[in-house]
C-alpha positions, 0 to 999 in steps of 0.5 A: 500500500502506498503510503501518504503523500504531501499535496503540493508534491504532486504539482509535479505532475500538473507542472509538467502535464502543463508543459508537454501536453500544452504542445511538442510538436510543430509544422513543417514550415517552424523546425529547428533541427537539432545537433551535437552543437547547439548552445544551451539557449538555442536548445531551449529555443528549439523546443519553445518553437515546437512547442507554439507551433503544436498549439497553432495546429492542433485545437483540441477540446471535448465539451459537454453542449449539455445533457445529450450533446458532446462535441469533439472540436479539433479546430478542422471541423466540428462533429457533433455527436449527440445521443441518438434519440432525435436521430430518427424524427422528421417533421411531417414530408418536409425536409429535417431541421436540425433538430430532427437530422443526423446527430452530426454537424460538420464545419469547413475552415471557411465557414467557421465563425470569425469569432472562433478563429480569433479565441482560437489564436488568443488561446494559441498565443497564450498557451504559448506565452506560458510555455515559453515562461515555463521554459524560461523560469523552471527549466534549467541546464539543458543538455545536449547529446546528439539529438536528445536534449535534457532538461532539469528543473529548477528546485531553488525557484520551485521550492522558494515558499517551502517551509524549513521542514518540507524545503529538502523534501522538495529540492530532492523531489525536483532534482530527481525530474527532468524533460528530455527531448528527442528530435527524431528528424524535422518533422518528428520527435518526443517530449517526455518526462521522466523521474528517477528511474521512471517515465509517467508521460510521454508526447509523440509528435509529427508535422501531422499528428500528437499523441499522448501515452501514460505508463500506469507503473511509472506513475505508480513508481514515481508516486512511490518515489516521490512518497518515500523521498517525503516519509510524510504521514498526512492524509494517503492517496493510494493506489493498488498492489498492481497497477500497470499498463499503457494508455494513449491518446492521438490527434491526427490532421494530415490536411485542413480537411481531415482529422481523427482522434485516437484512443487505444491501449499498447500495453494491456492495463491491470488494475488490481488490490484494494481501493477504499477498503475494497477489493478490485481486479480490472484488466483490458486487453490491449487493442489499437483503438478503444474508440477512433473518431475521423472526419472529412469536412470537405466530404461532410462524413465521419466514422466512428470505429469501436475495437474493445476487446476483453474487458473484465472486472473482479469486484464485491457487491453489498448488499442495502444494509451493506451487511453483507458482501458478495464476490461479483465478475462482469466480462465482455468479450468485445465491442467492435464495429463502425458507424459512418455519419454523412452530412450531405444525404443525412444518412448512417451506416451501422456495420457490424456493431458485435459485442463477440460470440461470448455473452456479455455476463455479471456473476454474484456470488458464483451464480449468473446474475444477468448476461446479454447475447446478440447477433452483430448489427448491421443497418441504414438509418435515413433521417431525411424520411425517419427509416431504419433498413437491416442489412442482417437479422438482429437477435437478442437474448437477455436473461436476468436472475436476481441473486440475494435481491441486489437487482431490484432497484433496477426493477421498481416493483419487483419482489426479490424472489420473483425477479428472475426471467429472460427476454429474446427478440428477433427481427429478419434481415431486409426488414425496414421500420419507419419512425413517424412524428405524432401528436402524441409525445412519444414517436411511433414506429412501423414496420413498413416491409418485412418483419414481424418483431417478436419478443418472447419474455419468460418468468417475470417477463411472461409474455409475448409481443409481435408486431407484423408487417403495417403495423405500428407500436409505440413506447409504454412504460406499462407494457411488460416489454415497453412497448405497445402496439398502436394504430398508425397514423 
């Protein structure tokens, strides 16, 4: 178990998340090549320069619109990517709003808002002011060894309002970090930052593209170093026995138009011991992208890309009274699949949306507690008339047993002893559904061609539901399956 560690020993850790995230990279009109015979100040300016030039070319943010809005910003386009529940509504013959289109909005450069541009550069110019302070104050004695530069932070500057006690403390503590510089060629190189014998952070940079990637373990052996340096015993920040893995997050824009965002796993994660008194063991298995987002303004498409593989978690689940705990497993095989957005026909494509040939599965206690299985998805939504045509036949099968009554709150009105049942529901391939606006406030569906919609529920679920070909139904909260068949409009 990690022992305390001071707070202020750990704005380390912001200081420098502060200076290679901030940028690293540069264009290929703003390089400074680096050699054996840079003086100590040109080495500085070299990185101050690639620096700036990062945050010119790269705008990078996640917002929260608001409740069902997020926009991933990359200062190429902005692609809105909105929960999909006004996905399928349309107003009437006449053509979607956009309130009712394709939950994506894509921008060139030259429609952007003049307003934008201008925070843009104000945050480019300001970031870089910073950067350049930072260089300029806490960044000591740089080094150069052919292409690799060596920074070290200023201690004296960096614990000037220590107190007598924590002053040696923080002077060891800094003189242990360093930034280091590799300058690969003139397009490329690294940022990283390193303490002791450990290295936490580390940015990848091109002309075209920056990447960040965490070491789970350094940062575990760095927290431990910092730790044993201090031997303080104020309020602990813990981590677990096992704490280890890769996780890294890349932007990439080779041209104006087009941009992605990356996010994968290079070295599996596990994450496993005790966490506020309680036992864990996660794992993931390492994949090249969790999730990737791409776009192409010029084009007005996107694509969203899922690669999950194996994920597990060992961990206990109490009961309401928390007077007893029990062991709980949750495993899922995968989650792979593509959704491509195109802006200039309001269309999406579901390809092989696919959770694996493993159900999805929760155990309490050694007994199945709830698992999902299904068939990959594969389907066209066309907003601009509210249909959602199959490609491939959708089967599902959801199946739940509520072991010792920890469920029930999932289920309002359900006795521990009788919520125990399974559901299955199929619809053929080539079928296609029709969403249609009504007066009521909850949107009607009908199978236009094909089908029938079964649903076969067993035990608390008891029951059956179909739905044939020109026959609609409609979202109930009273209805055993949450659906109930209406007349169409």
């Amino acid at each position: 178990m990690l022992k305390s560690i001071n707070p202020y020993k750990l704005f380390l850790f912001s200081t420098v998340l502060s200076l290679i995230v901030g940028g690293c990279n540069h264009t290929k009109d703003d390089v400074t090549p680096v050699d054996a015979s840079l003086s100590k100040q040109t080495a500085k300016t070299h990185v101050v320069k690639n620096l700036k030039s990062t945050r010119r070319a790269f705008e990078s943010q996640i917002t929260n619109a608001n409740s069902t809005q997020v926009i991933v910003n990359t200062g190429l386009l902005d692609l809105d990517l909105s929960v999909l529940n006004n996905l399928f509504s349309r107003s009437g013959g006449s053509e979607p709003s956009a309130q009712t289109s394709l939950p994506i909005k894509i921008k060139t450069r030259s429609e952007k808002l003049a307003k934008r541009d201008s925070d843009a550069e104000n945050s480019s110019e300001a970031m870089s002011e910073f950067v350049e302070q930072i260089f300029n104050k806490i960044l000591i004695n740089p080094s150069v060894e052919g292409n690799t530069i060596n920074h070290a932070f200023d201690s004296d500057l960096l614990c000037t309002n220590e107190t007598d006690t924590d002053l040696t403390d923080c002077i060891d503590l800094w003189s242990k970090a360093r930034l280091v510089q590799q300058v690969i060629d003139d397009n490329s190189g690294t940022l990283a930052f390193q303490f002791d014998n450990s290295q936490p952070f580390m940015v990848s940079y091109t002309a075209t593209s920056i990447s960040l990637e965490v070491s789970l373990s350094d940062i575990k052996s760095t927290l431990i170093a910092i730790d044993n340096l201090a031997d303080n015993q104020d309020d602990s920040i813990e981590l677990p026995e096992i704490f280890e893995g890769h996780l890294k997050a890349s932007i990439s824009s080779p041209d104006d138009n087009t941009s992605s965002f990356t996010l994968s796993i290079p070295q599996a994660i596990r994450i496993a011991g005790i966490i506020d008194q309680k036992t864990i063991d996660f794992s993931m298995d390492t994949t090249n992208q969790v999730v990737k987002i791409s776009a192409d303004a010029l084009a007005k498409t996107a694509k969203i890309e899922f690669g999950l593989t194996a994920i597990k978690l060992i961990a206990s689940l109490s009961n309401e009274m928390e007077t007893a705990s029990y062991p709980l497993v949750f495993a899922l095989e995968k989650l792979t699949g593509t959704i491509n957005f195109n802006g200039n026909n309001k269309t999406l494509n579901i390809q092989n949306i696919d959770i694996g040939n493993t159900p999805l599965s929760l155990t309490i206690d050694g007994n199945q507690a709830m698992s999902l299985s299904m068939t990959p998805i594969n389907a066209r939504v066309d907003s601009t008339n509210g249909s959602i045509s199959l490609d491939s036949s959708i089967d599902i099968a959801y199946a739940i047993n509520n072991i010792y009554g920890l469920l029930s709150d999932q289920f309002k009105g359900a006795s521990n002893a009788s919520l125990a049942g399974t559901i299955t529901a199929s619809l053929p391939a080539d079928t296609v559904l029709e969403v249609i606006n009504s007066d009521t406030a909850t949107e009607i569906t009908k199978i236009n061609t094909g089908g029938p919609l079964d649903i076969i529920g067993t035990d608390f679920f008891s029951g059956n539901f179909q739905v044939l070909e020109g026959e609609c139904m409609q979202e109930s909260q009273t209805a055993v399956f949450g659906l109930a068949m209406v007349t169409c409009p």
